[in-house]
DOVEXMAR-200612 format. One line per 5 residues: number of its first residue (from 1); their letters; for each residue x, y, z of C-alpha. Coordinates in steps of 0.2 Angstrom, whole numbers, padded with zeros to 4 digits, m for minus. Example, Ala and Ser with C-alpha at 12.3 -4.5 7.8 and 13.67 -1.06 7.14 Angstrom:
BEGIN
1) as) 0062/m0022/0039 | 0068/m0005/0036 .
END
This chain:
BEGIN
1) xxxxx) m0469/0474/0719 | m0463/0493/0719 | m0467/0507/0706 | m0448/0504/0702 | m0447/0489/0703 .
6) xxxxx) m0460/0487/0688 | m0451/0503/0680 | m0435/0491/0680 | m0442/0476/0672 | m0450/0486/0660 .
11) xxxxx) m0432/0493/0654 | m0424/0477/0656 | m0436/0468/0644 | m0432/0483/0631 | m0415/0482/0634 .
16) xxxxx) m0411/0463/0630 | m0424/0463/0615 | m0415/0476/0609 | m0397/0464/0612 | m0407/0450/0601 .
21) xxxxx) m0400/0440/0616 | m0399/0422/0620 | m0397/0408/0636 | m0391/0392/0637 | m0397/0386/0652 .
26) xxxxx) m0386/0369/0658 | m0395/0360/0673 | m0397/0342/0674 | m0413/0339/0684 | m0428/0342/0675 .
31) xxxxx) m0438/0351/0688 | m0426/0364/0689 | m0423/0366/0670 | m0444/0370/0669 | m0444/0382/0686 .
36) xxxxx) m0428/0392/0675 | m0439/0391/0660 | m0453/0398/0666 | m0442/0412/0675 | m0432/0417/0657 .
41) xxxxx) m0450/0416/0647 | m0455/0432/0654 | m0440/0441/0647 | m0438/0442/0628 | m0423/0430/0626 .
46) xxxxx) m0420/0413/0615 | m0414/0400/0628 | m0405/0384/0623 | m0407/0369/0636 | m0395/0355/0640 .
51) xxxxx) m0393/0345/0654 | m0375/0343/0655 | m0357/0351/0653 | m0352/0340/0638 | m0368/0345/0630 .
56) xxxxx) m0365/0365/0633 | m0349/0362/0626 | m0357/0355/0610 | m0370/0366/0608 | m0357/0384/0613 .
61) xxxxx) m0347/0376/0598 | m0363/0371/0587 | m0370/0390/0589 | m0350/0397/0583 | m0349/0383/0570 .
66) xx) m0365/0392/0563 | m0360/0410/0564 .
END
């Protein structure tokens, strides 16, 4: 990894903490849902898993219902 490359990460990490972002990841096979995971833990963001469509749809509409 570049100079840059680090120089970008950096500046991503402080832009989406600073968004207060969140992910709802939807992938039905488990292995992939933790190799995601593992990927989005080194960004400050709050990520939501499920492993379906029908679920996504219930927790989109759970996370509107609450704001």
């Amino acid at each position: 990894m570049d100079s840059n490359s680090v120089f970008y990460k950096n500046n991503l990490n402080d832009n989406v903490d600073s968004l207060n972002a969140s992910v709802l990841l939807v992938e039905d096979n488990w292995t992939e849902q933790k190799s995601i995971k593992d990927i989005l833990k080194k960004i400050p963001v709050t990520t939501a898993v499920v492993g379906n469509g029908k679920q996504a749809i219930a927790a989109v509409n759970e996370r509107m219902r609450k704001n």
